[in-house]
DOMI-255259 format. One record per residue (C-alpha): residue number from 1; residue in three letters; x, y, z negated. Coordinates in Angstrom, 1 decimal. Each point is the difference from the previous one (the first is absolute). Layout:
// residues N
{n:NUM; res:ALA; u:X; v:Y; w:Z}
...
END
This chain:
// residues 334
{n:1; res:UNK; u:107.7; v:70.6; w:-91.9}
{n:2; res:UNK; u:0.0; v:1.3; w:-3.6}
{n:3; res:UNK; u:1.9; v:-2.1; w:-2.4}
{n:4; res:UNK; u:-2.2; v:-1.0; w:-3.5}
{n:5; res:UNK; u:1.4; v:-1.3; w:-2.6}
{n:6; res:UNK; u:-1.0; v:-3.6; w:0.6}
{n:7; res:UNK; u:2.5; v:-0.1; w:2.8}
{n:8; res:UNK; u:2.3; v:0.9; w:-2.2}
{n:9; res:UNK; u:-0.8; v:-2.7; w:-2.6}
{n:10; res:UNK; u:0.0; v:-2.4; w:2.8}
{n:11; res:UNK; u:3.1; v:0.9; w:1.6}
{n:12; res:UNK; u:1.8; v:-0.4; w:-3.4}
{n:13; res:UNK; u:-1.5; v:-3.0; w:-1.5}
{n:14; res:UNK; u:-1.8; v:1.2; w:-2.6}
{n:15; res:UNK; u:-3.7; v:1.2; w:-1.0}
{n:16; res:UNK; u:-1.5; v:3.3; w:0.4}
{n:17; res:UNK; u:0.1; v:0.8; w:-3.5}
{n:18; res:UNK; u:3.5; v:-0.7; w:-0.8}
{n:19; res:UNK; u:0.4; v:2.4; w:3.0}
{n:20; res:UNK; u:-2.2; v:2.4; w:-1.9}
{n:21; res:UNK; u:2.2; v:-0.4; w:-2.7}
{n:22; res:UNK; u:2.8; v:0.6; w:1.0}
{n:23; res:UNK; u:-0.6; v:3.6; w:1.5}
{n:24; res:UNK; u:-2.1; v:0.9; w:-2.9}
{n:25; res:UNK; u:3.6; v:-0.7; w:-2.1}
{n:26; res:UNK; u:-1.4; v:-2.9; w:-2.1}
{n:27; res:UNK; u:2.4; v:-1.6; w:-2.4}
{n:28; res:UNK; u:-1.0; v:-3.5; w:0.6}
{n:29; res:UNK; u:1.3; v:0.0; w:3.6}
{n:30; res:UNK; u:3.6; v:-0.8; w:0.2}
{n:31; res:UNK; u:2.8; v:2.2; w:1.3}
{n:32; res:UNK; u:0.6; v:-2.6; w:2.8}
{n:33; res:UNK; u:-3.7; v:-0.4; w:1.2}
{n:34; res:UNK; u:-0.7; v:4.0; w:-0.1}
{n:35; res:UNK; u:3.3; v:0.3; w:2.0}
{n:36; res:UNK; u:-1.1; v:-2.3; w:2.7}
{n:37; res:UNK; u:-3.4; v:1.1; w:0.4}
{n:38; res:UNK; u:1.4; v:3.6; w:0.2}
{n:39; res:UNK; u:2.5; v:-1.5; w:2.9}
{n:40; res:UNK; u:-3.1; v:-1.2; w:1.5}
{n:41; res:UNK; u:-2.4; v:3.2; w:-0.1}
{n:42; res:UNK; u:2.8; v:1.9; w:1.1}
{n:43; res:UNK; u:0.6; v:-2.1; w:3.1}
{n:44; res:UNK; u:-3.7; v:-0.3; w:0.6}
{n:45; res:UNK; u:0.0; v:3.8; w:-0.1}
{n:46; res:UNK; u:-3.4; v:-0.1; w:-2.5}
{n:47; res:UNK; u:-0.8; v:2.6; w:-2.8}
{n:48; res:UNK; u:-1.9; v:-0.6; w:-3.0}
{n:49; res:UNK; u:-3.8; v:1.5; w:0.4}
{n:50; res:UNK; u:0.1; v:3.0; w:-2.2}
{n:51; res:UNK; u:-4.1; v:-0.2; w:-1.1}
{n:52; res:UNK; u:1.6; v:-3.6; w:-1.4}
{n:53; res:UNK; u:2.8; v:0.9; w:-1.9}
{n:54; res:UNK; u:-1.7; v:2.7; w:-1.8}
{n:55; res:UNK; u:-3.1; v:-2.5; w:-0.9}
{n:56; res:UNK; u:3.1; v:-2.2; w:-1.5}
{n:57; res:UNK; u:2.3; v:2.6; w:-1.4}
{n:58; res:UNK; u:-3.0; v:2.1; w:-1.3}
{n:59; res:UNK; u:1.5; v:3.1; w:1.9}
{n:60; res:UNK; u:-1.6; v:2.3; w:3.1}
{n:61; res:UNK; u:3.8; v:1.2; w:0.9}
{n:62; res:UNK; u:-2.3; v:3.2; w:0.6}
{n:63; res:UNK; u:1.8; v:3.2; w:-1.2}
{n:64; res:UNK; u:-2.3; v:3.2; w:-0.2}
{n:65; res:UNK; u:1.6; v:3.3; w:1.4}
{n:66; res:UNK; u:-3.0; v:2.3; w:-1.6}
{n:67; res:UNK; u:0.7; v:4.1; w:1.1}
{n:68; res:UNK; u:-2.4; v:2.1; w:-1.6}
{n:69; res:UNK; u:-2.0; v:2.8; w:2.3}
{n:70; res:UNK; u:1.9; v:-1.9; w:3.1}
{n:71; res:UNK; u:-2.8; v:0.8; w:2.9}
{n:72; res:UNK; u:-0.6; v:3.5; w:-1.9}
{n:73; res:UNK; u:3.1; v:1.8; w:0.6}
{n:74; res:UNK; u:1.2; v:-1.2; w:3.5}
{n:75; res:UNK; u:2.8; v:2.5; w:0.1}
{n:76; res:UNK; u:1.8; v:-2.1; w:-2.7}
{n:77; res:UNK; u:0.4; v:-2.5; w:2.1}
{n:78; res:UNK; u:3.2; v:1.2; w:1.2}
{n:79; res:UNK; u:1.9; v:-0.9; w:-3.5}
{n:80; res:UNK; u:-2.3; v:-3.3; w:-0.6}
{n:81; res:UNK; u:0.9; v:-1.7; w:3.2}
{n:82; res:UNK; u:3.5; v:-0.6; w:-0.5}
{n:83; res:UNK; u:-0.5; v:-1.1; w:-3.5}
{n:84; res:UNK; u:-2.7; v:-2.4; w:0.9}
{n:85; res:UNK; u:2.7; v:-1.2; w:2.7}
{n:86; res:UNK; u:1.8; v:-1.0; w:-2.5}
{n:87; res:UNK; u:-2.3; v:-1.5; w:-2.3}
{n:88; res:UNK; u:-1.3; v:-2.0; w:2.5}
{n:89; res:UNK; u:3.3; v:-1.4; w:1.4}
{n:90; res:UNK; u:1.4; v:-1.3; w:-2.8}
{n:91; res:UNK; u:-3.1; v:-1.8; w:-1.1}
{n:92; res:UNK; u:-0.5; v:-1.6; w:3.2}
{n:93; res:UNK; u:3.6; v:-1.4; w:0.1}
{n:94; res:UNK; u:-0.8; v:-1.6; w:-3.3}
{n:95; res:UNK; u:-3.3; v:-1.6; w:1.1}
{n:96; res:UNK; u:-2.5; v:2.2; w:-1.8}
{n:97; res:UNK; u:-3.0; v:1.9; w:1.5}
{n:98; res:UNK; u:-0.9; v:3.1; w:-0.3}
{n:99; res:UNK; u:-3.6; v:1.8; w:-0.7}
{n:100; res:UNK; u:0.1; v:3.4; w:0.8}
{n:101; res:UNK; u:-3.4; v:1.7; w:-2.0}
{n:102; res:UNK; u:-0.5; v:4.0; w:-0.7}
{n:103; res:UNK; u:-1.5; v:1.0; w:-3.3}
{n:104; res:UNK; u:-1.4; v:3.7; w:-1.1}
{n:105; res:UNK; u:-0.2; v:1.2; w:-3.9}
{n:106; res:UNK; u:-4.0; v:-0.4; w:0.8}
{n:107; res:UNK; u:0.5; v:-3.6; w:0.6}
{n:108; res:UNK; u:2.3; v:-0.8; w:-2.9}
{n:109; res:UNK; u:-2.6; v:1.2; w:-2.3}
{n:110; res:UNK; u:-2.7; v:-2.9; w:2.1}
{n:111; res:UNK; u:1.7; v:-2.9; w:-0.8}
{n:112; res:UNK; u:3.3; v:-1.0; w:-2.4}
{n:113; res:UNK; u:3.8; v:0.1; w:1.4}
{n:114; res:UNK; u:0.1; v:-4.0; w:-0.6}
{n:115; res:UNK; u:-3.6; v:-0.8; w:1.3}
{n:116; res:UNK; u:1.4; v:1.9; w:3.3}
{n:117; res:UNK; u:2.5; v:-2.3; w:0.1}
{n:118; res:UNK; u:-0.9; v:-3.4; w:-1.3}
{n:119; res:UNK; u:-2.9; v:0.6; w:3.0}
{n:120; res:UNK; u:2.6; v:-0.2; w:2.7}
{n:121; res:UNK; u:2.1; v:-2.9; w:-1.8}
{n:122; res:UNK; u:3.2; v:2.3; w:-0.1}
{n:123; res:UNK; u:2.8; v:-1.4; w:-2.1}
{n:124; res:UNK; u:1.8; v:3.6; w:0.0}
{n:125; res:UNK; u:-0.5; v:3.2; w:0.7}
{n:126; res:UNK; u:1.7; v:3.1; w:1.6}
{n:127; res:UNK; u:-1.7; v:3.4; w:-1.0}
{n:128; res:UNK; u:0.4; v:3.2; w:1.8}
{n:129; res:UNK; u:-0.9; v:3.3; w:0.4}
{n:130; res:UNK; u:-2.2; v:-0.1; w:-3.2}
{n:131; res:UNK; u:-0.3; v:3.6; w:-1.9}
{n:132; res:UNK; u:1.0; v:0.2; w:-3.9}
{n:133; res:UNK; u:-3.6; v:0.4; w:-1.1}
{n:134; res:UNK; u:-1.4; v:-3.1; w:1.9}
{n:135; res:UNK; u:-1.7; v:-2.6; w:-1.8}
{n:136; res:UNK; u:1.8; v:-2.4; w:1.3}
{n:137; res:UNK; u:3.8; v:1.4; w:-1.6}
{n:138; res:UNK; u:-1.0; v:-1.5; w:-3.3}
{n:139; res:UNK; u:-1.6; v:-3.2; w:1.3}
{n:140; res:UNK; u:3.1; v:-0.4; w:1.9}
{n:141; res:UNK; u:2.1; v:-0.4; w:-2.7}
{n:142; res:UNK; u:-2.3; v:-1.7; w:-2.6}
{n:143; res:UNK; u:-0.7; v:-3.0; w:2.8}
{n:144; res:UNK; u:1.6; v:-3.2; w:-0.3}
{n:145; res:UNK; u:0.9; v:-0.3; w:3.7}
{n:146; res:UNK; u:3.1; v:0.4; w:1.9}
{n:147; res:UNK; u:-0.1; v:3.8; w:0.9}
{n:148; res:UNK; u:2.6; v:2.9; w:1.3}
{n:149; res:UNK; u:-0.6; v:3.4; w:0.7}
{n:150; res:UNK; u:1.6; v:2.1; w:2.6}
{n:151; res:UNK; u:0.2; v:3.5; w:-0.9}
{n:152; res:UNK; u:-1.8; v:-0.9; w:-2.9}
{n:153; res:UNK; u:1.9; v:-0.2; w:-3.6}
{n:154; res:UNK; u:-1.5; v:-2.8; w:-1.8}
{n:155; res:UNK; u:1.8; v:-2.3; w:-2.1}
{n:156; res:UNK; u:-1.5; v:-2.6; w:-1.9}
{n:157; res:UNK; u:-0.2; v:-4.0; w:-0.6}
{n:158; res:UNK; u:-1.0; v:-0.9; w:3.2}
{n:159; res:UNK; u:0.9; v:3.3; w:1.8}
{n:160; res:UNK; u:2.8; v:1.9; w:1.7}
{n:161; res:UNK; u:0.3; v:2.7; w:2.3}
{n:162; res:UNK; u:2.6; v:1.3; w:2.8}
{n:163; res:UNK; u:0.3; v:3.6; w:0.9}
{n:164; res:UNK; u:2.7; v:2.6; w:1.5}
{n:165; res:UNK; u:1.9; v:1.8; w:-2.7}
{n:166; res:UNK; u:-2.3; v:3.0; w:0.7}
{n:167; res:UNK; u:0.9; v:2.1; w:-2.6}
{n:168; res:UNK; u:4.5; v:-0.2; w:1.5}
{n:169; res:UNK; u:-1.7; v:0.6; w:3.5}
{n:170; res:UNK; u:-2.0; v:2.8; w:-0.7}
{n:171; res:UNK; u:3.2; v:1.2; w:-2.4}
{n:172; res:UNK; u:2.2; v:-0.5; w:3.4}
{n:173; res:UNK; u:-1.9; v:1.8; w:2.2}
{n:174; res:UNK; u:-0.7; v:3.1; w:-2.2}
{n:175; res:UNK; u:4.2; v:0.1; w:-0.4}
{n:176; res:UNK; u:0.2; v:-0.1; w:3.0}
{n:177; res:UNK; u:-1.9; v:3.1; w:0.9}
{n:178; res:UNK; u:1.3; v:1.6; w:-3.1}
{n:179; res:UNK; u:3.6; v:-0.4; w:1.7}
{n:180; res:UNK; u:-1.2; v:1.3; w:3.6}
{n:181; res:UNK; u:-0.4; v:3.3; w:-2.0}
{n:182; res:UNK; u:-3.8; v:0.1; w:-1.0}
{n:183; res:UNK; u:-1.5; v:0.7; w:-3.3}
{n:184; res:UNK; u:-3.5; v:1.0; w:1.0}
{n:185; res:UNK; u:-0.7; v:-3.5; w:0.0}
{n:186; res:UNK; u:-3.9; v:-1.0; w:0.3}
{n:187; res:UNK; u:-1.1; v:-3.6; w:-0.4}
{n:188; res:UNK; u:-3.3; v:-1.7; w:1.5}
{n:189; res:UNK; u:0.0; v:-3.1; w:-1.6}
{n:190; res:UNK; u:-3.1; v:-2.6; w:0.0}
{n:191; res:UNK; u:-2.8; v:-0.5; w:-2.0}
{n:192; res:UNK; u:0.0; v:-0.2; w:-3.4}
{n:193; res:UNK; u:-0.9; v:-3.3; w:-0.2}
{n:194; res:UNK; u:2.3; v:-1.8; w:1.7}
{n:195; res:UNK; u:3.1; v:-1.6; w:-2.3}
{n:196; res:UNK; u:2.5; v:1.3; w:3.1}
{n:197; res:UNK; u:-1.4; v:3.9; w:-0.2}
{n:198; res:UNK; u:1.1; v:-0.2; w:-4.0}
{n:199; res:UNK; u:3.4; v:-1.2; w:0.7}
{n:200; res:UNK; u:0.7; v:2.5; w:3.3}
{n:201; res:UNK; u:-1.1; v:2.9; w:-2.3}
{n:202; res:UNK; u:2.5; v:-1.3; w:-2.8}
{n:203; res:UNK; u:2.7; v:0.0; w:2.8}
{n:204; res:UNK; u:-0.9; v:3.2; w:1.3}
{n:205; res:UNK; u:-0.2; v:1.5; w:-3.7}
{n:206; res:UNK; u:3.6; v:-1.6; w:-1.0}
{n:207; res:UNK; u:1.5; v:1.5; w:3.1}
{n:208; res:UNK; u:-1.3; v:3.5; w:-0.4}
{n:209; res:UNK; u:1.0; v:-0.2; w:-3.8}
{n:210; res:UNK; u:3.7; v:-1.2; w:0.2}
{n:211; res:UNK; u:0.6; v:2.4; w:2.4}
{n:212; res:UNK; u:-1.4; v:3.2; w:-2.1}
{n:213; res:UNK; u:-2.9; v:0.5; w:2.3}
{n:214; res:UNK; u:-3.1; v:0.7; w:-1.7}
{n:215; res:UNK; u:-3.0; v:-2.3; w:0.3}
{n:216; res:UNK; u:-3.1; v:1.8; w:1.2}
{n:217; res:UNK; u:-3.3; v:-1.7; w:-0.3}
{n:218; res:UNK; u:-1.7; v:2.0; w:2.8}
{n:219; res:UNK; u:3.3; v:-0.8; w:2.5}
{n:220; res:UNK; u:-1.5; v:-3.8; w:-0.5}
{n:221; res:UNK; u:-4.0; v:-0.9; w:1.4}
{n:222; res:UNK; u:-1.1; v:-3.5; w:0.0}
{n:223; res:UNK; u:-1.7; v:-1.4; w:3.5}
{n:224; res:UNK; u:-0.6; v:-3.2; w:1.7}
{n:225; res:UNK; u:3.1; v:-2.0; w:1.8}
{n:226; res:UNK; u:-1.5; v:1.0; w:3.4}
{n:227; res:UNK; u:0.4; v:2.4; w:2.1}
{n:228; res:UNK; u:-2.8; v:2.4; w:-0.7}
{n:229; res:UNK; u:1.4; v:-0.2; w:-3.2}
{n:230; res:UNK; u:3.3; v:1.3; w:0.7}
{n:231; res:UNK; u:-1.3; v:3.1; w:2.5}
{n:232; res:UNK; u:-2.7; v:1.2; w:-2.5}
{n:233; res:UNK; u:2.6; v:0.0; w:-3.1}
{n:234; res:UNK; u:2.5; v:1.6; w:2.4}
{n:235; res:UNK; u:-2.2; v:2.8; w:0.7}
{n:236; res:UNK; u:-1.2; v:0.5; w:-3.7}
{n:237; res:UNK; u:3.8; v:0.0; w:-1.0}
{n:238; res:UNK; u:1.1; v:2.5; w:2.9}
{n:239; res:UNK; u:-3.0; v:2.3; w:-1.1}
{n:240; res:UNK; u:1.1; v:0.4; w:-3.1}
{n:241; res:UNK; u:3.4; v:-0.3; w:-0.2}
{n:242; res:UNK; u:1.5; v:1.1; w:3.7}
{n:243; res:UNK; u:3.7; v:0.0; w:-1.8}
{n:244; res:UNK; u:0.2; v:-3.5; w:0.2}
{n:245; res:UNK; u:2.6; v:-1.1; w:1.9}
{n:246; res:UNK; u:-0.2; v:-3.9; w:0.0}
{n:247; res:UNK; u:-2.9; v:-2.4; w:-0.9}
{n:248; res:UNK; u:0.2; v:-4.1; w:-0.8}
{n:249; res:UNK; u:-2.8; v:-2.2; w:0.3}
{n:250; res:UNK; u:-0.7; v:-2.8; w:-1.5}
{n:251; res:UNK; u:-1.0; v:-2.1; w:3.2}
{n:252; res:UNK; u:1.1; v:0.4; w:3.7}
{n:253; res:UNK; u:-3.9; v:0.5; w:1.3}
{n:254; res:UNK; u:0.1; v:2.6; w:-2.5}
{n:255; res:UNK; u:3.0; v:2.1; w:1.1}
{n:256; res:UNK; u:-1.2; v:-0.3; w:4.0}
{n:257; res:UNK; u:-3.0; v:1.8; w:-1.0}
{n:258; res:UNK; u:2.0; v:2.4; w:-1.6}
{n:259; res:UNK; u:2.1; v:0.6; w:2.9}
{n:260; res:UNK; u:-3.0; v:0.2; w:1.9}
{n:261; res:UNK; u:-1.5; v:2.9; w:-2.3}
{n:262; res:UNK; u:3.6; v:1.8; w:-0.3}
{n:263; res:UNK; u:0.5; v:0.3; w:4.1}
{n:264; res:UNK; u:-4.0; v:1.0; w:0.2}
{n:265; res:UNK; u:1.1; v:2.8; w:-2.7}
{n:266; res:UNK; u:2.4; v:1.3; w:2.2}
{n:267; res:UNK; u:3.2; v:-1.2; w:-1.6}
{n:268; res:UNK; u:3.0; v:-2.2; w:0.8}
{n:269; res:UNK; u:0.6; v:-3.7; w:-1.4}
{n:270; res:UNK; u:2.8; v:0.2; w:-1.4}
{n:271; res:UNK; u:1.1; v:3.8; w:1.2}
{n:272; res:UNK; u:-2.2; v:1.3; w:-2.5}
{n:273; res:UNK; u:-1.6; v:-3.1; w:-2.0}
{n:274; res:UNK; u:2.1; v:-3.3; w:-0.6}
{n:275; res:UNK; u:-2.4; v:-2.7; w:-0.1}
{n:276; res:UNK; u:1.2; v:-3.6; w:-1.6}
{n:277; res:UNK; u:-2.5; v:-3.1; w:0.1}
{n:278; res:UNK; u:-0.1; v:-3.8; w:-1.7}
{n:279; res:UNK; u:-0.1; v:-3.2; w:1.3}
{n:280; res:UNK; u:1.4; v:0.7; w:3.4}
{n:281; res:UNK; u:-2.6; v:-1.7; w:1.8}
{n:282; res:UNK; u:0.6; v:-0.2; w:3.6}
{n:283; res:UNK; u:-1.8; v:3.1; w:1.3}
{n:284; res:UNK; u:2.2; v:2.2; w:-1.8}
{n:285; res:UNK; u:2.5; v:-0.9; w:3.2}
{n:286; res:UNK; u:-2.9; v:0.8; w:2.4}
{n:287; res:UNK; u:-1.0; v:3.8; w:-1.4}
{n:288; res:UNK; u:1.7; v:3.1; w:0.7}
{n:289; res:UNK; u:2.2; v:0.7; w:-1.6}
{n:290; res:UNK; u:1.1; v:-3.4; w:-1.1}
{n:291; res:UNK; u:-0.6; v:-0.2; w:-3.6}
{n:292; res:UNK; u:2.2; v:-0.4; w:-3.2}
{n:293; res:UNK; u:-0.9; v:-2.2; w:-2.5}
{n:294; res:UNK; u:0.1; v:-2.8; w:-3.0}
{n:295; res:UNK; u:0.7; v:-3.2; w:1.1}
{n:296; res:UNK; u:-2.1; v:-3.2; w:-1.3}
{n:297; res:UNK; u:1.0; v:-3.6; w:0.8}
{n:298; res:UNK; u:-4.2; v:-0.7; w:1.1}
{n:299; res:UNK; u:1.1; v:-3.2; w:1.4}
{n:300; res:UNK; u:2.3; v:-1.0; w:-2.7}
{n:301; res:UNK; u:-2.8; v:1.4; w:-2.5}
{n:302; res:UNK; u:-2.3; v:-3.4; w:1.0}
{n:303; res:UNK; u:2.2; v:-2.4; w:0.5}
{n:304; res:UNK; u:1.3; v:0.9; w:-3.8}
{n:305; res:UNK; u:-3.2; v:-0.1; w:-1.3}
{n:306; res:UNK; u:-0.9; v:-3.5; w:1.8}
{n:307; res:UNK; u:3.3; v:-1.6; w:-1.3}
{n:308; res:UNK; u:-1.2; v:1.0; w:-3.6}
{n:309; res:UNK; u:-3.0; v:-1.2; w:0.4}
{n:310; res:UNK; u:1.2; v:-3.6; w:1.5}
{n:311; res:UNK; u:2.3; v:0.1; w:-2.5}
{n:312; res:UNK; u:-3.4; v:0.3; w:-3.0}
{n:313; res:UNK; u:-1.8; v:-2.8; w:2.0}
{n:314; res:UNK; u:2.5; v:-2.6; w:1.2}
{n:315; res:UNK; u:3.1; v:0.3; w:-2.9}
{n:316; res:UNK; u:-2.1; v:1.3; w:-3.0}
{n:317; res:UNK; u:2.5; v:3.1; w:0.0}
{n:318; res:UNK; u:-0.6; v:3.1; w:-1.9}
{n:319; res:UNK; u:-1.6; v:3.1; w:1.7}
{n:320; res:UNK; u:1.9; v:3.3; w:-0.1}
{n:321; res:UNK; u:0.7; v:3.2; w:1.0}
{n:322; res:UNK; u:1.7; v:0.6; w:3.0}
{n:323; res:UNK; u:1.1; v:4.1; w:1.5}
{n:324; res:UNK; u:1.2; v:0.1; w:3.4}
{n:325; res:UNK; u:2.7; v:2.6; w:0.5}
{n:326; res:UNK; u:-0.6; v:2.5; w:2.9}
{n:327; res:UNK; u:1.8; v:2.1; w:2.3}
{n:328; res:UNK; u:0.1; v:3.4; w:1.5}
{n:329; res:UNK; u:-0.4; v:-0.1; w:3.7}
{n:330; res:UNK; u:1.3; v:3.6; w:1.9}
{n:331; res:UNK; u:-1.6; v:1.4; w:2.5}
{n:332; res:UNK; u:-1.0; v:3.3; w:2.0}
{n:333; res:UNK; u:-3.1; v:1.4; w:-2.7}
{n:334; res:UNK; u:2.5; v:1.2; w:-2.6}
END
């Protein structure tokens, strides 16, 4: 049979709302009554009703994980899930729920960043996969609730954010193929829009630079993360420039395509084009050949970005930036 509370209070010889009281961290309850009636829940095996607690503490324990476009781009699921992995375990060790909701730029401009919010009684938010131009990025920031981006760098008040150190990565890979020997070096990053396409191209710019390689707007075509992305700016590169001898990409979905389009084109990954990728999803280990890429810590990524934002609810700490360093994981594509 379920244990309530009154059993509890009966069992330790006192009334229901001392019990109350004491889980609720009242002052007026002693340290030697709270202690016993904790002895006693614990041997009775019961757990507070959360629906109550909140009613008493004025708190849902209900984090929001909101990911903008999530059922439009399905492909991108292959970089989210390990990040929502970890999102989701470290809030469920420390008690709090999470409600998962999708937003597009269209409905940001229906209905306010807080309304959205305040609507689903979240006490904090985790944003993803929002574009630099959204509605929302501004609201974010201006809110005065408990928020951190992923991927996303806004810092304010009542804001953080934690990303990779994209701009090292994308630095790291580009040296990388610089010291295999290339120099014809294209680059299909993602699109403009995104806050992880700015930094890649400022890695991939840096590299090319400090190594006295020119920086050629037409080696570089914006695309989409996915994989048609990656084949149709593979082609457009190859058309026009067929002395390239190595291309990076900004995403892994992005560099399969490419592969794709290269071996359709009659040419050899990486005989005659060395292909390098980022985030080393898992697939990358399933294609032929195996690809090269940018490491990112996806799982680390969310349970940073939870701790910060436990840290904004439950100890009043300041948000903050937080970069991720990545790693360069070898393989058979260059």
């Amino acid at each position: 049979m379920t244990v309530t509370i009154r059993d509890v209070a009966r069992q330790a010889g006192v009334s229901i709302t001392t019990v109350s009281r004491a889980f609720n961290g009242y002052q007026d309850v002693s340290e030697e009554t709270k202690k016993k009636i904790l002895q006693v829940a614990e041997s009775l095996n019961y757990r507070p009703s959360r629906v109550a607690r909140s009613l008493v503490l004025q708190q849902t324990q209900s984090v929001g994980l909101m990911i903008s476009d999530f059922n439009v781009n399905p492909g991108g699921h292959h970089f989210l899930f390990d990040v929502i992995a970890g999102v989701h375990d470290r809030l469920a060790y420390l008690g709090y729920d999470i409600t998962l909701v999708s937003t597009t730029t269209a409905r940001q401009r229906l209905i306010s960043y807080i309304d959205f919010c305040t609507e689903r009684r979240l006490e904090g938010v985790i944003v993803m996969g929002m574009r630099l131009d959204d509605p929302y990025m501004q609201e974010v920031a201006e809110a005065k609730l408990p928020s951190v981006g992923i991927d996303l760098p806004i810092l304010s008040r009542y804001c953080g954010y934690v990303m990779t150190d994209n701009v090292n990565g994308a630095r790291q890979g580009v040296r990388y193929l610089i010291s295999q020997g290339h120099r014809s070096i294209g680059f299909v990053n993602g699109h403009a829009q995104a806050a992880v396409s700015v930094d890649r191209l400022r890695g991939y710019q840096t590299a090319m630079q400090e190594a006295g390689l020119e920086v050629k707007e037409d080696w570089i075509i914006h695309s989409n993360f996915l994989v048609d992305g990656g084949e149709t700016a593979t082609r457009q590169l190859l058309q026009n420039h067929p002395e390239m001898t190595a291309i990076f990409y900004a995403s892994d979905l992005m560099a399969i395509g490419g592969m794709r389009c290269i071996q359709r084109m009659g040419k050899k990954v990486p005989g005659d084009i060395a292909v390098l990728g980022y985030d080393n999803i898992d697939l990358g280990e399933w294609v032929t050949p195996m690809l090269s890429t940018v490491a990112q810590k996806r799982y680390e990524m969310g349970v940073a970005a939870a701790d910060m934002l436990m840290g904004m609810l439950l100890r009043q700490e300041e948000p903050g930036g937080r970069l991720l360093p990545p790693s360069l994981v070898i393989r058979e594509s260059s």
